[in-house]
C-alpha positions as CSV (number, residue, x, y, z in Angstrom):
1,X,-32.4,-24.0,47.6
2,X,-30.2,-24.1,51.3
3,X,-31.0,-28.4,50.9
4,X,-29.1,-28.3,47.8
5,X,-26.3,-27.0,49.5
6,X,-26.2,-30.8,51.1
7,X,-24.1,-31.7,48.5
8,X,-21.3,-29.4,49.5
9,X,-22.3,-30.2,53.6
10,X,-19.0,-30.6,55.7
11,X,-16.7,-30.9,52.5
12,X,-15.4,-27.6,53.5
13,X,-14.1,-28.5,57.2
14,X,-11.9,-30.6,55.6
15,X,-9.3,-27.8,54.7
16,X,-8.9,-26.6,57.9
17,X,-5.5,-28.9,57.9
18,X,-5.2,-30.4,54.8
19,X,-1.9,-31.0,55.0
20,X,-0.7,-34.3,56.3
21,X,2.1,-36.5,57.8
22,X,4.5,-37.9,55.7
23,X,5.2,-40.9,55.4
24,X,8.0,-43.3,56.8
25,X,11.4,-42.9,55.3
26,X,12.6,-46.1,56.4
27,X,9.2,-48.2,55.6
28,X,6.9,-48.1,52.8
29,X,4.5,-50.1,53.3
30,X,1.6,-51.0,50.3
31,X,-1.1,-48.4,50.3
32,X,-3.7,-47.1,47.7
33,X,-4.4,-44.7,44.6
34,X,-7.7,-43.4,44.1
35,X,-8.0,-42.0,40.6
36,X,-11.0,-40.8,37.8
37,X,-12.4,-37.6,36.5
38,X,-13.4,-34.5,37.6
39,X,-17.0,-33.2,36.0
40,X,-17.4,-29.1,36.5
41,X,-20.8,-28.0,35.4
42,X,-20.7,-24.4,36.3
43,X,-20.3,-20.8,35.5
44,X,-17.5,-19.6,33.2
45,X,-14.5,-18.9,34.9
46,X,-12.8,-15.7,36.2
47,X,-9.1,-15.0,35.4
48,X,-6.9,-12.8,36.0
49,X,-3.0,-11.5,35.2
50,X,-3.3,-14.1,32.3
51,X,-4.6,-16.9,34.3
52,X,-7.5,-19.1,35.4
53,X,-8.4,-18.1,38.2
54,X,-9.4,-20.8,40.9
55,X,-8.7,-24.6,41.7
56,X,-11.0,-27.7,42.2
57,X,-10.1,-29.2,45.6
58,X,-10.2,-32.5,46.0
59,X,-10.3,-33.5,49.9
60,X,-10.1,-37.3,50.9
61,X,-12.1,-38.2,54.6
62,X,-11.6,-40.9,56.2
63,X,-15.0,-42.2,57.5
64,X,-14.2,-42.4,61.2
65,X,-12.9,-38.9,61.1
66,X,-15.5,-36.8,58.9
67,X,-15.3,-32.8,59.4
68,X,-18.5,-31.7,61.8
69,X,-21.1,-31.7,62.1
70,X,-20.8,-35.0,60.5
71,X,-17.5,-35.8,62.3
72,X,-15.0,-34.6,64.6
73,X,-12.2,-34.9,61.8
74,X,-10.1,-31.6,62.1
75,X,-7.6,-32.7,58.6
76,X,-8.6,-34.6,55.6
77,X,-6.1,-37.3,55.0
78,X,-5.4,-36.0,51.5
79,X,-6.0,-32.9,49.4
80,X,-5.5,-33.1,45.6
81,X,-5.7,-30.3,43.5
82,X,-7.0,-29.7,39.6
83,X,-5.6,-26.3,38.7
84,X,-7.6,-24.1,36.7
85,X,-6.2,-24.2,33.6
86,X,-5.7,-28.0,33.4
87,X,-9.9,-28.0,34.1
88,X,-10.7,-25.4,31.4
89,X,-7.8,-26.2,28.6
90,X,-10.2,-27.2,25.9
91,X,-12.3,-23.7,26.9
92,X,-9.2,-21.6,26.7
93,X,-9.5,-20.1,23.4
94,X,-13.0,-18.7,24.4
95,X,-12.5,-17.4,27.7
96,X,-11.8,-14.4,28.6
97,X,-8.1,-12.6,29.6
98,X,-8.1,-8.5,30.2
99,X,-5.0,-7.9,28.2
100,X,-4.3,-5.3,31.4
101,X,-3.9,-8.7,33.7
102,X,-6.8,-7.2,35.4
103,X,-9.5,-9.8,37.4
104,X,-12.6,-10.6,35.3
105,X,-15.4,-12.6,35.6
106,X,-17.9,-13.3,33.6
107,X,-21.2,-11.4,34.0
108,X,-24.9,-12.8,34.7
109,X,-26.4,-14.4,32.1
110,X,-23.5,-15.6,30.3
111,X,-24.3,-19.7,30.2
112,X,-22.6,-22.3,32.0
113,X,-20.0,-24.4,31.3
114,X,-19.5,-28.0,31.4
115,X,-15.6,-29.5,31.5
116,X,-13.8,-32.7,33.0
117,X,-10.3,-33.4,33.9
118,X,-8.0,-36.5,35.1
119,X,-7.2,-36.1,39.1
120,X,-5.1,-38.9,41.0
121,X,-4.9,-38.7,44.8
122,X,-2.4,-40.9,46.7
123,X,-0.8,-42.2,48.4
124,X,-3.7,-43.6,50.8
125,X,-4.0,-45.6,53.8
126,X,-5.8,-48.6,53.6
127,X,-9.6,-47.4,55.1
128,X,-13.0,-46.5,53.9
129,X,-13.2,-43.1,52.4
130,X,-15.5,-39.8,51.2
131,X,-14.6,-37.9,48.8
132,X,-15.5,-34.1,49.1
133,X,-14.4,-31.2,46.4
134,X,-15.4,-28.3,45.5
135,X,-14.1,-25.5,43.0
136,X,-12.5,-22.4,44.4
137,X,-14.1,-20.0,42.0
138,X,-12.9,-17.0,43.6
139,X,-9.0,-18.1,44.0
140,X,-9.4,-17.1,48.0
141,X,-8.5,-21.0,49.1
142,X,-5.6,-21.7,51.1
143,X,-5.6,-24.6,53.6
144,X,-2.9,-23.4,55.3
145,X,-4.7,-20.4,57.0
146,X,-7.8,-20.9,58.7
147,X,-9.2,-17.1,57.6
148,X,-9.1,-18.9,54.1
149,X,-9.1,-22.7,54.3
150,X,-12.8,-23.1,53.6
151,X,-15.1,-22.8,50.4
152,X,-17.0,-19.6,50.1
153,X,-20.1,-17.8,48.6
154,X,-20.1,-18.6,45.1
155,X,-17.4,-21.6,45.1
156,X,-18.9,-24.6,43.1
157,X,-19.4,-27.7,45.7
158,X,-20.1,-31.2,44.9
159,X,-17.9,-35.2,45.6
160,X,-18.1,-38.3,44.3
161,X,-21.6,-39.0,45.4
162,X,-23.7,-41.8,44.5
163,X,-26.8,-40.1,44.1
164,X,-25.8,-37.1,42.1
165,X,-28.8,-36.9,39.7
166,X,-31.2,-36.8,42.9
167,X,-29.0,-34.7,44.9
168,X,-29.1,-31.5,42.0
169,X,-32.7,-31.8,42.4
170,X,-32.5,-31.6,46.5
171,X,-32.3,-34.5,48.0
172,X,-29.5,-35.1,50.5
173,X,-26.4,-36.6,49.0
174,X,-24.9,-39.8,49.8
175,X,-21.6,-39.5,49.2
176,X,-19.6,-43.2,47.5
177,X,-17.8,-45.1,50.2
178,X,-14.3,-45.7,49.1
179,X,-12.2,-48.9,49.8
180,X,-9.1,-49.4,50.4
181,X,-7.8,-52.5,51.1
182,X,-9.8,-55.4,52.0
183,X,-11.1,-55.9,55.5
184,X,-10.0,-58.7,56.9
185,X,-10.3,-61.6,60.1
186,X,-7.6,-63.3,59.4
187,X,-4.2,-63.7,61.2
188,X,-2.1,-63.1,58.8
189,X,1.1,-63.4,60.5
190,X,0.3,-67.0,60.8
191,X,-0.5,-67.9,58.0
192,X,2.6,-68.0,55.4
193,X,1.1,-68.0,52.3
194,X,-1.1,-65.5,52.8
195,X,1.1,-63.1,54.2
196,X,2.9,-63.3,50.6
197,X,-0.1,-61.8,49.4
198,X,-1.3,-60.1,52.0
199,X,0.4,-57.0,53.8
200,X,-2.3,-55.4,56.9
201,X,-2.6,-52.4,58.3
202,X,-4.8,-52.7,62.0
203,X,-6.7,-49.4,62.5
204,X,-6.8,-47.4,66.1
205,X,-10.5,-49.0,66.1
206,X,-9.3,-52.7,65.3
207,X,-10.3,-52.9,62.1
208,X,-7.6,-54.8,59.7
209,X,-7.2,-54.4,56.1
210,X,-5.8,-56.1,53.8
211,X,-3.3,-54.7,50.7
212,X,-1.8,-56.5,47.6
213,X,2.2,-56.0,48.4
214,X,2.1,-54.2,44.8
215,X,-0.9,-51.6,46.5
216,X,-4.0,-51.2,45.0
217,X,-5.5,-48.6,42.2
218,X,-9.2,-47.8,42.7
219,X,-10.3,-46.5,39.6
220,X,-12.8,-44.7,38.0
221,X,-13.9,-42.3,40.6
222,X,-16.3,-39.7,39.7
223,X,-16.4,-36.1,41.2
224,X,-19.1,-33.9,39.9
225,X,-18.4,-30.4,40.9
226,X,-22.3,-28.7,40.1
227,X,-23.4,-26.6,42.7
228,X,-22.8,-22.7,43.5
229,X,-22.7,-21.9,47.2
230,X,-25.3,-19.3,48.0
231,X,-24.3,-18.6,51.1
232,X,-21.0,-16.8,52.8
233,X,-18.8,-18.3,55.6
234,X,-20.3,-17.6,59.4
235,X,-17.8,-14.1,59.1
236,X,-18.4,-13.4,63.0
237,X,-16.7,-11.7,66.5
238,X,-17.4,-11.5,69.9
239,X,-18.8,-8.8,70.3
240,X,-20.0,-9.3,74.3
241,X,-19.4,-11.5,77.3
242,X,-22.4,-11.7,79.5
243,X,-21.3,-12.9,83.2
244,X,-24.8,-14.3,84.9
245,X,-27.0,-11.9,86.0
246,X,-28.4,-13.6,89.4
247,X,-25.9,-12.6,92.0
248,X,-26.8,-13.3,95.5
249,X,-26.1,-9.5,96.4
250,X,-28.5,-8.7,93.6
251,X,-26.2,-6.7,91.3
252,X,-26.1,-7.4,88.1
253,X,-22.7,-7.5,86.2
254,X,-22.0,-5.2,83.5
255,X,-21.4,-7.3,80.4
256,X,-17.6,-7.1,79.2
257,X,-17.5,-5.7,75.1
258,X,-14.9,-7.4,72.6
259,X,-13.3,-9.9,75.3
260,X,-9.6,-10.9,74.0
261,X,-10.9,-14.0,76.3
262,X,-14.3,-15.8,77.3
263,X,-13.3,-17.4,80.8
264,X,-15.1,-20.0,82.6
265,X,-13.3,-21.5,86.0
266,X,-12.8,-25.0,86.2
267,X,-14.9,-25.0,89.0
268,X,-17.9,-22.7,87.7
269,X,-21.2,-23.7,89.7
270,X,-24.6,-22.9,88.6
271,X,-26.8,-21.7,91.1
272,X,-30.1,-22.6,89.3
273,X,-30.6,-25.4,86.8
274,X,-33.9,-25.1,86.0
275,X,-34.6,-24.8,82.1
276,X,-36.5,-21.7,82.5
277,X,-34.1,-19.8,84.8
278,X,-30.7,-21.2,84.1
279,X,-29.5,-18.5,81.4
280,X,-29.7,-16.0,84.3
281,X,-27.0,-17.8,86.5
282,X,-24.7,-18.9,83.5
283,X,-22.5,-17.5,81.0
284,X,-23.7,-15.6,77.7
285,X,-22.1,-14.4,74.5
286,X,-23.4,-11.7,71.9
287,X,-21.9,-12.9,68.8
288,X,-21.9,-10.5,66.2
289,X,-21.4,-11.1,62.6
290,X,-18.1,-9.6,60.7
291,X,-15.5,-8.2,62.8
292,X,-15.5,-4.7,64.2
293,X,-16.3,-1.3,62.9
294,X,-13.1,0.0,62.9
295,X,-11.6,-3.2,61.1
296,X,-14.1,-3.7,58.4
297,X,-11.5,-1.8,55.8
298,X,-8.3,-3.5,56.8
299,X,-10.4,-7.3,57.4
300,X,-12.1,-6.7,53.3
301,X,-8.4,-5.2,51.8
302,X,-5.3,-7.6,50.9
303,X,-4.1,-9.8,52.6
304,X,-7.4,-11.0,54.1
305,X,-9.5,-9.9,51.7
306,X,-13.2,-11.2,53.5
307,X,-16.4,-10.5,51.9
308,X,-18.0,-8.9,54.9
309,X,-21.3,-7.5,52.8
310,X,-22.0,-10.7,51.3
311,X,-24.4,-11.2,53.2
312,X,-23.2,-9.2,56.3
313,X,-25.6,-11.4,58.5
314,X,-25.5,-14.8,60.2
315,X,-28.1,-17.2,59.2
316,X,-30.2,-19.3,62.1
317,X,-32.3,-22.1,61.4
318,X,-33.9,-25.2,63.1
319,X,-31.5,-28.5,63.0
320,X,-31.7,-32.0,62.5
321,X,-30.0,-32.6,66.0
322,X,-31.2,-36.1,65.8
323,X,-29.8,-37.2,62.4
324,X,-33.0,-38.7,60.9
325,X,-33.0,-36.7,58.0
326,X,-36.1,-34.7,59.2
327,X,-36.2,-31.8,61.0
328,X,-39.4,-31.9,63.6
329,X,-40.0,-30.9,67.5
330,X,-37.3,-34.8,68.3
331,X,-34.7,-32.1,67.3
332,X,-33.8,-30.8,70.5
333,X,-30.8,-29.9,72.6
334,X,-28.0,-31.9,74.2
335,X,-29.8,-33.1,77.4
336,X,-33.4,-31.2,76.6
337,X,-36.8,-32.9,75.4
338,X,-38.5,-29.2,75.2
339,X,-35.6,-26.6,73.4
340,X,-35.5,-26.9,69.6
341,X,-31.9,-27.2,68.3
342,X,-30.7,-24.2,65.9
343,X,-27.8,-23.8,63.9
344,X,-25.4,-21.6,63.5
345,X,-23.3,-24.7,65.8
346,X,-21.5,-22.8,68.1
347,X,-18.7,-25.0,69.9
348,X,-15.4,-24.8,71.4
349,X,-12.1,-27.4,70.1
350,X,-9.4,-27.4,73.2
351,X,-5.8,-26.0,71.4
352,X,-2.5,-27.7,71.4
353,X,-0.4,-26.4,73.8
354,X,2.3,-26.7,71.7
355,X,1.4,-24.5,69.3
356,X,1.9,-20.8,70.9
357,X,-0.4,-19.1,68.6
358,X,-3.4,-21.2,69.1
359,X,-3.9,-22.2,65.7
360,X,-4.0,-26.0,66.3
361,X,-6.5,-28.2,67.5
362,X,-5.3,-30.8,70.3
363,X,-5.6,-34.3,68.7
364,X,-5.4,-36.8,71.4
365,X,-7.5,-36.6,73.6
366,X,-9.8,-34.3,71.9
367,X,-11.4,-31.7,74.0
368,X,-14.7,-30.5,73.2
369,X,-17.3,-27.8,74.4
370,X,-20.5,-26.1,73.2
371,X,-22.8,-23.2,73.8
372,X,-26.7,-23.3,73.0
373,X,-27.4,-21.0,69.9
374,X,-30.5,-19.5,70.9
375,X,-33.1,-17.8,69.6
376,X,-33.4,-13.9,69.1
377,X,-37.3,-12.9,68.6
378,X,-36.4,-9.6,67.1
379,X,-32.6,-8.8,65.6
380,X,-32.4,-6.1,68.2
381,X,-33.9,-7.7,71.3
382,X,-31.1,-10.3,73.2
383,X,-31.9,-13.8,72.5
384,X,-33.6,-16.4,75.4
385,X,-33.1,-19.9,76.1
386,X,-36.8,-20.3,76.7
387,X,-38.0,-18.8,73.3
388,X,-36.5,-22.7,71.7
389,X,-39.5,-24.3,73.5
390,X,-41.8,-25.4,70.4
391,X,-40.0,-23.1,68.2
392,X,-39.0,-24.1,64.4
393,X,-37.4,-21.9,62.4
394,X,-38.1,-23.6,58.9
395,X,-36.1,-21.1,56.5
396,X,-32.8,-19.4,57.1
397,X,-33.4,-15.9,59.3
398,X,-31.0,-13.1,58.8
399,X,-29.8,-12.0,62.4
400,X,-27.0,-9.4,62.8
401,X,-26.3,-11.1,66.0
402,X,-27.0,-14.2,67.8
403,X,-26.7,-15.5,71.8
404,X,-24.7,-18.1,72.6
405,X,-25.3,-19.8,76.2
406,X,-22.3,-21.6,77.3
407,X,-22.6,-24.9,78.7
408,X,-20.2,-25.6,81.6
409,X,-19.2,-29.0,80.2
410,X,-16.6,-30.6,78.6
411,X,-16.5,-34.1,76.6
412,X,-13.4,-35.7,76.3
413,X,-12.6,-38.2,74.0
414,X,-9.5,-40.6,74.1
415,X,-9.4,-41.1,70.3
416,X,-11.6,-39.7,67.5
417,X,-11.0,-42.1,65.0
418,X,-12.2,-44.9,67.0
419,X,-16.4,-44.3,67.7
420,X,-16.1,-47.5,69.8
421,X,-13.8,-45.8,72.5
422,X,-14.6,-44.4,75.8
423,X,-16.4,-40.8,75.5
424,X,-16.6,-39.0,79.3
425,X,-18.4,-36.0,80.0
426,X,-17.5,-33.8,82.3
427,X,-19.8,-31.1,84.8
428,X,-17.9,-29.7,87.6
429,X,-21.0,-30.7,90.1
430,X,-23.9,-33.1,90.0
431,X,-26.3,-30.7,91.7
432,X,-26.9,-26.3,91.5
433,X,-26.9,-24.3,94.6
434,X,-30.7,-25.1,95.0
435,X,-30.5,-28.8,94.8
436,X,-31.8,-29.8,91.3
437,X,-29.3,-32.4,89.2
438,X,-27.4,-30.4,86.8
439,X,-28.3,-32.8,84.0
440,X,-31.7,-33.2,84.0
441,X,-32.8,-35.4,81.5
442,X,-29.6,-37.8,82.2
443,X,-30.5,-41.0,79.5
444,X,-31.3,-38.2,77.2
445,X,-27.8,-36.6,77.6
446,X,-25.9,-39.8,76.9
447,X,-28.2,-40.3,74.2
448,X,-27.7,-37.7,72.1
449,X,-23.9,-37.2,72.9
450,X,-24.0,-40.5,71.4
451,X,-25.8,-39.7,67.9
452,X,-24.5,-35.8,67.7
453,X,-20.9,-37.1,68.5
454,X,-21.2,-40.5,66.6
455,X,-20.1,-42.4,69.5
456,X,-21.2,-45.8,71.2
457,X,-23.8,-45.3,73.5
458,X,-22.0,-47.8,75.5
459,X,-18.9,-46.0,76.2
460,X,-20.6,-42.8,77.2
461,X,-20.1,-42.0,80.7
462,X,-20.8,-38.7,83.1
463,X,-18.4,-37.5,85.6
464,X,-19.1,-35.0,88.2
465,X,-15.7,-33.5,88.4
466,X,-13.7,-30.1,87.8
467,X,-13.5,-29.2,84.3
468,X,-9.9,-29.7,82.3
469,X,-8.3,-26.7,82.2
470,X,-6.7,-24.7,78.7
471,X,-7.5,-22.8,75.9
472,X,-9.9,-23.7,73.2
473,X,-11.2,-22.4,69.9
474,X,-14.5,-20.6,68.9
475,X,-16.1,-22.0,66.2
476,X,-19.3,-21.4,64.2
477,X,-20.5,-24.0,61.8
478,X,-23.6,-24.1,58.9
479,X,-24.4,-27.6,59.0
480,X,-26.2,-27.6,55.7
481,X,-22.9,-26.7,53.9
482,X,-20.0,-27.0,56.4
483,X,-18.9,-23.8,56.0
484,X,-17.4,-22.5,58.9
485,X,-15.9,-19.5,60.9
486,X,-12.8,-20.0,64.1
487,X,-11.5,-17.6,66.3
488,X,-8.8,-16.7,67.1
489,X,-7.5,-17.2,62.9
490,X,-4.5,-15.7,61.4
491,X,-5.6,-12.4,60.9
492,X,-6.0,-11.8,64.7
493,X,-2.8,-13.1,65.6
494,X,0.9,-12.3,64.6
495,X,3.0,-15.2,64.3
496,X,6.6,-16.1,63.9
497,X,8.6,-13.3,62.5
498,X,5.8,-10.9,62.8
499,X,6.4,-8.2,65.3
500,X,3.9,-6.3,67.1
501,X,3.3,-2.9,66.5
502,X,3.5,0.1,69.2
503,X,0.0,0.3,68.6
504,X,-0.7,-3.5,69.0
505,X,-3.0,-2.9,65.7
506,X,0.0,-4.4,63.0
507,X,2.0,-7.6,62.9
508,X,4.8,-6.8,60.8
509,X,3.3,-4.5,58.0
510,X,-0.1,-5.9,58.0
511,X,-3.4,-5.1,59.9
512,X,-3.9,-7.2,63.1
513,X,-8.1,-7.5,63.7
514,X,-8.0,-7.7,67.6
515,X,-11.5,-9.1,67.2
516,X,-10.4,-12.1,65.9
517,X,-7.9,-13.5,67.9
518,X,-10.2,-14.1,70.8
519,X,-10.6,-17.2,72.5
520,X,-12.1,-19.4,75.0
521,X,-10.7,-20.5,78.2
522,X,-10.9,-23.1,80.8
523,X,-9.7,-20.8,84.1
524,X,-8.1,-22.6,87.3
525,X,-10.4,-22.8,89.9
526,X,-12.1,-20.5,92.2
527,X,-11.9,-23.4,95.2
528,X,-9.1,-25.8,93.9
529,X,-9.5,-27.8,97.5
530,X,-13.4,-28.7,95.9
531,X,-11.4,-30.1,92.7
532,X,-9.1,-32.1,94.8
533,X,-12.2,-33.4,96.5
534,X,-13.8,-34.5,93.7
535,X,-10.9,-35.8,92.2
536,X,-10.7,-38.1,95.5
537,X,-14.3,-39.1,95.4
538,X,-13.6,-40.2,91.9
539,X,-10.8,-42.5,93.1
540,X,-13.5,-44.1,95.4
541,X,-16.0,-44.8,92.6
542,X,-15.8,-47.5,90.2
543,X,-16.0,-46.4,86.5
544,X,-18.6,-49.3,85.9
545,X,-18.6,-53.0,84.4
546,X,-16.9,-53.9,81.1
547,X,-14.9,-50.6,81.4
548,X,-11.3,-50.1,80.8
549,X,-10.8,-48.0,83.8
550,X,-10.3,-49.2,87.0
551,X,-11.7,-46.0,88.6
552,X,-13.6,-42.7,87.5
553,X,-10.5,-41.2,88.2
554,X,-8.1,-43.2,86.0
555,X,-11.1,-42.4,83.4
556,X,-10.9,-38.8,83.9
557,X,-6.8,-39.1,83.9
558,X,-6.8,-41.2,80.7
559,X,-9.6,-39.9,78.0
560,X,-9.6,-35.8,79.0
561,X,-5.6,-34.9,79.8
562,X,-2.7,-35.1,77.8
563,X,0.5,-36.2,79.0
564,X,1.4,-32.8,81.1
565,X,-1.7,-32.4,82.6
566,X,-1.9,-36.0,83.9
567,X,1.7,-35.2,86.1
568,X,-0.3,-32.4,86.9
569,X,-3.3,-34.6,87.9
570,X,-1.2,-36.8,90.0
571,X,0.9,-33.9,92.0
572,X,-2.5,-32.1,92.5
573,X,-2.0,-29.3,91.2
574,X,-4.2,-29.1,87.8
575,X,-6.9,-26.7,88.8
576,X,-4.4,-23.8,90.8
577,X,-4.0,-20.5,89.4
């Protein structure tokens, strides 16, 4: 039933920023239409007030810049919309309106419906395209917020997929590459006549298309919108910060409950590497699903209105970390021949500065951490790095909470539209306290940063060097179906023109869920002298044949800072408090 759910996998990232840039108001130049018919196969409808209740959500990726796991696209380039009662029309007559306006929707057993509709998406860029949808059947869509910019239980998924027939009967979809534009060799520019003909657009990763000056229609698209979700977004908190627990006085740090913030120092160095030890001397979170007790009422009322009891668990299973379509003991973690991957996907997106509420993910370069989801033997019991060795979790497992392990890593990446650019990980020290390399398996880790990422092997490289410093968000992801759960989100958060209560528990004259506005953060250094060192050492060392960079330090400067943090860089002072 879960593989089913491949047919709705990542479609739902999408919305997280649907909205796009406009275009040029000075040049127009020829781009595409993509156009056909929507095919719903589904339950009746619910409505409400008079009206349909619901859209279908069409959501246009661009292949270089698919929404994870598949991707690390953050927008899709264009969201089109079917409304409701443009879907249904022919079905009006027979469905359902409480002449009160009350909501109704139509109870078990009552059969489905199948209905089409016209949709036209444009204008597009010349590129090659996915086309993702699903139908909002519960009217709680709105890609403006990210507490609702994702499909949820019961929302009807499906795209313009190639092998639709198989993919109802639970095979993994393979969604219809879209073209627009022609790719083309030639230099148009020189050649006259076919520049009459011929207008190109040169994508960030070279590639050049070619578009009729009169644009191009690609017709005949089908979207078939067929399967229910069965499962609910990854609703979840943090409900505990574990600091490591091997001190060299022997104390043992009280955890901290409901962090506003999950620090790491730019500088963080483990004392003991070794697979079967490390969790002790690194960083831990207890994540915990819904949000807290005392904001369950206000997080399920208006205006967030989250299904919390539906299920009221997070679901863990084994992963296909390896992309090979089968999940076996090759599915491992970052770095680790022995630890079986699981999902939930627990990773960190570094935030635009620019945006004071910490809503928007930094585009260029893109910043990018994770934590290790690992394994909790009993619901109660904490979970343990070492219970991933040989362990395969073939069905989804219910767990009221999970352990994250935080990796003290970060991979930068220049630009995330082009798999063929530079991709640099960084680890604040190549060895632990002890003596044993920090990465362990080190072909392995370039390896499957490469696949997981879907980046050239080739421009894969690891610095040993102080970690970029800002603040990132939290994110949990279902691979299976995409669905997907960020801290901090809108409802933990007051933003412009909101004020904050006396209490610090309203923004304007809504609730305020403190347990969802926390986030994760890249602290300045214990030792910022070590960080200048390093970032010396890195001016000494060549970044390596065929490479852009001059130096591991012009590599660091170029693919993991943006513009203020490179003057920062250069004046020395990126890693002080």
């Amino acid at each position: 039933m879960i593989r089913k759910l491949l047919v709705g996998s990542v479609l739902a990232m999408a919305a997280l920023a649907a909205c796009v840039e406009p275009p040029s108001l000075y040049v127009i130049a020829p781009a595409g239409v993509v156009k056909g018919m929507v095919l719903y196969s589904g339950p009746m409808p619910c409505t409400e007030s008079g009206h349909i209740v619901g859209n279908a959500n069409l959501l246009l990726f661009d292949t270089r810049l698919l929404p994870p796991p598949d991707g690390l696209g953050t927008r899709s380039s264009r969201l089109g919309v079917v409304q409701g009662e443009v879907l249904f029309h022919d079905l009006l007559s027979t469905i359902y309106f409480d002449p009160t306006g009350a909501k109704y929707c139509p109870p078990a057993g009552v059969p489905n419906v199948t209905v089409s509709s016209a949709f036209e998406l444009g204008p597009v860029d010349p590129s090659v395209y996915q086309l993702r949808a699903f139908y909002d059947y519960d009217g709680d869509f709105h890609p403006s917020f990210r507490f609702s910019n994702l499909p949820t239980l019961g929302d009807v998924a499906g795209g313009a997929i190639s092998n639709a027939t198989a993919a109802l009967a639970g095979a993994k979809p393979v969604y219809s590459q879209l073209t627009i534009g022609e790719p083309t060799q030639a230099d148009v520019d020189a050649d006259a006549e076919l520049k009459k003909r011929c207008a190109t657009w040169t994508l960030p990763d070279g590639t050049r298309y070619c578009v009729k000056p009169e644009g191009q229609v690609l017709e005949n698209v089908s979207v078939a919108l067929a399967l229910p979700l069965p499962t609910q977004r990854p609703f979840f908190h943090v409900a505990q910060v574990q600091p490591p627990t091997a001190t060299p006085d022997g104390a043992k740090p009280a955890p901290v409950e409901n962090p506003g913030k999950v620090s790491l120092a730019a500088d963080f160095h483990v004392a003991n590497a070794s697979p079967l030890v490390v969790q002790e001397f690194t960083y831990s979170m207890r994540i915990t699903a819904g949000v807290k007790t005392d904001e369950k009422a206000s997080a399920e009322a208006k205006p967030f209105s989250l299904s919390l009891n539906k299920p009221g668990v997070l679901l863990t299973q084994s992963y296909d970390s390896n992309r090979d379509g089968v999940i076996d003991a090759k599915d491992t973690i970052i770095g680790s021949s022995l630890a079986r991957a699981l999902w939930p996907l627990i990773s960190f997106a570094k935030l635009d500065v620019r945006d004071v509420y910490r809503r928007t993910t930094q585009d260029k370069p893109r910043l990018i951490a994770s934590a290790v989801t690992a394994y909790n033997i009993d619901p109660t019991l904490d979970g343990r790095l070492t219970s991933l060795i040989g362990r395969n979790v073939a069905t989804p497992e219910p767990r009221s909470s999970i352990t994250a392990v935080i990796r003290p890593t970060i991979i930068c990446i220049p630009d995330a539209a082009d798999p063929r650019g530079p991709t640099t990980v960084v680890t604040p020290y190549e060895t632990d306290q002890v003596g044993q390399p920090i990465v362990g398996e080190f072909d392995k880790t370039i390896d499957d940063v490469a696949v997981q990422l879907g980046r050239v092997r080739d421009g894969v490289r690891v610095l040993y060097a102080c970690l970029p410093p800002g603040s990132f968000s939290v994110n949990l992801i279902y691979p299976l179906t995409g669905q997907a759960w960020t801290l901090p989100n809108e409802s933990g958060i007051c933003l412009a023109g909101e004020a904050l209560g006396g209490d610090g528990k309203t923004c304007g004259q809504r609730p305020k869920l403190a347990s969802q506005g926390t986030f994760f953060e890249i602290a300045p250094a214990a030792d910022a002298s070590y960080c200048a060192a390093r970032k010396e050492a890195l001016a000494k060392q060549s970044d390596g044949a065929g490479s852009p960079y001059a130096t591991a330090a012009d590599r660091y400067r170029a693919t993991c800072l943006n513009a203020d943090e490179q003057g920062r860089f250069d004046a020395g002072t990126l890693w002080s408090q």
